[in-house]
VOPAGU-2260 file (C-alpha; in pm, 1 decimal, decimal comma):
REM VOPAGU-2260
SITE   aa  ch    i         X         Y         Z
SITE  UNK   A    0     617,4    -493,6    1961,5
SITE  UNK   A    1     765,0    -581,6    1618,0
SITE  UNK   A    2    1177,3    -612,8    1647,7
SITE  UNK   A    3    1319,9    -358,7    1463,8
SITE  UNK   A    4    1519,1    -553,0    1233,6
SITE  UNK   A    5    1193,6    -777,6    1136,4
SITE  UNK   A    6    1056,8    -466,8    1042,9
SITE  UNK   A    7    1298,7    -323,3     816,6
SITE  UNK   A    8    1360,6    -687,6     674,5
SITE  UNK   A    9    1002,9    -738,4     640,1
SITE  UNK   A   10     966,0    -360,0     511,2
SITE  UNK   A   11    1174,7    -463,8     211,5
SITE  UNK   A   12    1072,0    -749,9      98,1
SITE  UNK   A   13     718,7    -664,8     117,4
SITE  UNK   A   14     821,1    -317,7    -102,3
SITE  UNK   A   15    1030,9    -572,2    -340,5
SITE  UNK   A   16     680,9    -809,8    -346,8
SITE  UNK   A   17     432,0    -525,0    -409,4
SITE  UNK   A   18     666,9    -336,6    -666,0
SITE  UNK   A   19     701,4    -696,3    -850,2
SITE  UNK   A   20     324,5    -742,6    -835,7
SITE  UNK   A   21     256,6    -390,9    -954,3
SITE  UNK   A   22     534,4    -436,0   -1257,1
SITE  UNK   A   23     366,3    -783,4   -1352,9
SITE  UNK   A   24       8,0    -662,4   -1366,9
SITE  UNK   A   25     183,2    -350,3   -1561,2
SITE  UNK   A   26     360,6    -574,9   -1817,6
SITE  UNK   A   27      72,7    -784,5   -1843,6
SITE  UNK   A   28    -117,3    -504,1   -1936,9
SITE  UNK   A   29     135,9    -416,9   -2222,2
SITE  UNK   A   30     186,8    -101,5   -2116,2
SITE  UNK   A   31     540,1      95,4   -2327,8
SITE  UNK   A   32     627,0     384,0   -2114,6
SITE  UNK   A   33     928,2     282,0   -1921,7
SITE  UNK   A   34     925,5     586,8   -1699,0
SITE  UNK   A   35     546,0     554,2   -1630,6
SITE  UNK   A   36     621,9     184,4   -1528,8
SITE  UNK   A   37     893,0     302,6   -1324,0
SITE  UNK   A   38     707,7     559,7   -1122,2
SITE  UNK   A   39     411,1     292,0   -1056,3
SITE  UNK   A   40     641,5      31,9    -936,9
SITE  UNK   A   41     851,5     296,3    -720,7
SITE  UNK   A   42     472,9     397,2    -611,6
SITE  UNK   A   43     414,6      33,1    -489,0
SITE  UNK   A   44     745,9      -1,7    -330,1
SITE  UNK   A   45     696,0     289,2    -148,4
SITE  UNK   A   46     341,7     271,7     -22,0
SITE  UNK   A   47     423,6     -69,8      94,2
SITE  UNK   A   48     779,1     -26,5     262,2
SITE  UNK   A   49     613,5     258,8     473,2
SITE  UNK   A   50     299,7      23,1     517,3
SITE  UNK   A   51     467,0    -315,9     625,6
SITE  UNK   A   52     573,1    -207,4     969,4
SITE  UNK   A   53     270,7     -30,6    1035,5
SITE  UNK   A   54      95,0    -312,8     977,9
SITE  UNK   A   55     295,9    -548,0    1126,0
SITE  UNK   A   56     262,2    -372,5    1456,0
SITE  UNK   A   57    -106,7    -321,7    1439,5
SITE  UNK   A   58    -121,6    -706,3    1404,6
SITE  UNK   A   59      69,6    -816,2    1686,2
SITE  UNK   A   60    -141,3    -575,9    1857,1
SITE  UNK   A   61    -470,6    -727,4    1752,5
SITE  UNK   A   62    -335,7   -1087,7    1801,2
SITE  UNK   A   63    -139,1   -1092,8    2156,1
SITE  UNK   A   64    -202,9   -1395,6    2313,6
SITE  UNK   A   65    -462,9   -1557,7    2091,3
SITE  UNK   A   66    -463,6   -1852,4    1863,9
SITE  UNK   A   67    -285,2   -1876,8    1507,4
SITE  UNK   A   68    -601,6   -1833,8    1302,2
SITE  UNK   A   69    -637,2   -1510,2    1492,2
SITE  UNK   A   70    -303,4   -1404,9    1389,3
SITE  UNK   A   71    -326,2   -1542,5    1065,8
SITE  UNK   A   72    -633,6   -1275,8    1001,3
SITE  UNK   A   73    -479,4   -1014,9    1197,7
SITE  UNK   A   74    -167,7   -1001,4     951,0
SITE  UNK   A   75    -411,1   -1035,8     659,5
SITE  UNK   A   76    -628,4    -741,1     711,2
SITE  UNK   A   77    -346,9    -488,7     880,6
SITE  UNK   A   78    -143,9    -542,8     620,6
SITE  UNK   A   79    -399,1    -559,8     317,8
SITE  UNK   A   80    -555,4    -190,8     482,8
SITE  UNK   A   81    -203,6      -4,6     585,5
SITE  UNK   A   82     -78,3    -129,7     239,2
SITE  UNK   A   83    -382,7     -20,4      21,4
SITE  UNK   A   84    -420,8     317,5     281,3
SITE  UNK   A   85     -10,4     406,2     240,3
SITE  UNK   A   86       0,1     344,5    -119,7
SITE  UNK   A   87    -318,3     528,5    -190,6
SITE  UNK   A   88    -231,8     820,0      17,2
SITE  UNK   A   89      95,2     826,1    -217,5
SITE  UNK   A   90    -126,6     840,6    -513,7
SITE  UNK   A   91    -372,1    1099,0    -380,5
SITE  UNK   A   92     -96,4    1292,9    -313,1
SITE  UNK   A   93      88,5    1261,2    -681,6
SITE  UNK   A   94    -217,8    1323,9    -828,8
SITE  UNK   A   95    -297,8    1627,2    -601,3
SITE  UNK   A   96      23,7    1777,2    -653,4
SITE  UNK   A   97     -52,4    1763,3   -1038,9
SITE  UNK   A   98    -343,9    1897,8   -1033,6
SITE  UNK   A   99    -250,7    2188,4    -749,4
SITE  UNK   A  100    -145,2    2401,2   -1052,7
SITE  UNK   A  101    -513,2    2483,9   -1182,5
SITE  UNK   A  102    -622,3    2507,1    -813,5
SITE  UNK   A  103    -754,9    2832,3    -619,5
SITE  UNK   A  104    -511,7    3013,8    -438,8
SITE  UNK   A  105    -397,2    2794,5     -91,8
SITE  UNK   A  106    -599,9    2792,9     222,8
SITE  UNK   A  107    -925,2    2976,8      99,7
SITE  UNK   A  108   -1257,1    2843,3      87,2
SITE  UNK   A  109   -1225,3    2704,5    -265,6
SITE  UNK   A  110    -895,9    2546,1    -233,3
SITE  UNK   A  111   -1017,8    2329,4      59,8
SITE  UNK   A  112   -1322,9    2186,8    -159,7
SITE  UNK   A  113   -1071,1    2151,5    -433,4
SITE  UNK   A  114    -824,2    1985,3    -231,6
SITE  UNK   A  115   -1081,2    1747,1     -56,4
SITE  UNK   A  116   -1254,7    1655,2    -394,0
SITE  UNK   A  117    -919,3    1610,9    -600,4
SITE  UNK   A  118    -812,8    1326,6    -305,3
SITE  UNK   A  119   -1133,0    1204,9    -318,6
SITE  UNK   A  120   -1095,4    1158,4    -660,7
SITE  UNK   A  121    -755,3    1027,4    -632,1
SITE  UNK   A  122    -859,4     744,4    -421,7
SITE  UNK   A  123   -1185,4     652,5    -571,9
SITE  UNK   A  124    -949,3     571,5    -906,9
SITE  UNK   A  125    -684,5     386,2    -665,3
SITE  UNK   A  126    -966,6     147,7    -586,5
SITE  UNK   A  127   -1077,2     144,0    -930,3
SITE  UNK   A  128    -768,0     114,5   -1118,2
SITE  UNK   A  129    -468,0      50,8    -896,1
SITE  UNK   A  130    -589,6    -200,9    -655,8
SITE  UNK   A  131    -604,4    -474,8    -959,7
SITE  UNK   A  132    -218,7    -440,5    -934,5
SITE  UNK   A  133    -189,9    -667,2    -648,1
SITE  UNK   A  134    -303,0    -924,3    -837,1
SITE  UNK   A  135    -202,1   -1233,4    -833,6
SITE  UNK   A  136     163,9   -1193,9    -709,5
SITE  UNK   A  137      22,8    -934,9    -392,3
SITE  UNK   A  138    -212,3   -1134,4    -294,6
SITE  UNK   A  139     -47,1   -1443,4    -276,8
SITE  UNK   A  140     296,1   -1256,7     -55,4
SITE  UNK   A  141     -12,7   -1121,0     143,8
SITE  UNK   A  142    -119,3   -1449,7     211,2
SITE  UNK   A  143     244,2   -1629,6     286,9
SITE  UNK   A  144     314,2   -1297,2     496,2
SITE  UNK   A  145      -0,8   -1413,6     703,2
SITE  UNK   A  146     151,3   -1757,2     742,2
SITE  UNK   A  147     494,4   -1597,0     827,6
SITE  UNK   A  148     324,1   -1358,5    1042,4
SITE  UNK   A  149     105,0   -1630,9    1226,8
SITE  UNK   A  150     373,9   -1885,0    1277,8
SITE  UNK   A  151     640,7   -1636,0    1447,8
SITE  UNK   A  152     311,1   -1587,8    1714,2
SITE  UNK   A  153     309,7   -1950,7    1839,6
């Protein structure tokens, strides 16, 4: 079980990584709406401060009592899949709650194939468009996270 104070620690520098990943790729896609670039990065931040100690748990639960490289691996993939699932499910539901307005009324047949289709949606352009983000600056915290991750196990 994860300390709580490794956790939170961990919880905010991995939102203060992500965010800085998702404001690089942003920049280095020129983009000129402040407030848009601030919502993304706050996005990011977000998705992975809830995500981090998720993750971090799952991992020491996958690892306990096996080698480094296991750890290593563990940390990669729990936190590469609770950050990508958190910060997606953030999107899908931004996007879902724009879209709500043109939506049947709640809890009827149509609503529910609206709803599932409009998250469905939601995600499929996370994957598309949002996941490039992490790159390069995600990707390489993911990868010294690992290393931090696998390290505290011996």
């Amino acid at each position: 079980m994860p300390s709580t104070g490794a956790a939170l620690v961990g919880a905010l520098l991995w939102a203060m990584a992500m965010g800085a990943s998702a404001l690089t790729g942003l920049w280095l896609d020129s983009w000129e709406t402040p407030e848009k670039i601030r919502f993304v990065v706050l996005l990011f931040a977000t998705g992975a401060a809830l995500a981090f100690p998720v993750g971090l748990f799952a991992a020491r639960l996958v690892s306990l009592d096996r080698h480094w490289e296991v750890a290593f691996a563990a940390a990669f993939v729990c936190l590469l899949a609770t950050t990508l699932a958190f910060t997606g499910g953030l999107f899908a539901l931004q996007y879902r709650s724009y879209y709500a307005e043109w939506h049947a009324e709640a809890f009827t047949a149509r609503w529910a194939f609206e709803l599932v289709f409009t998250s469905l949606t939601a995600l499929y352009q996370f994957v598309v468009l949002g996941i490039r983000l992490y790159f390069p600056l995600g990707f390489i915290a993911l990868a010294a996270a690992s290393v931090w991750f696998a390290r505290q196990q011996r």
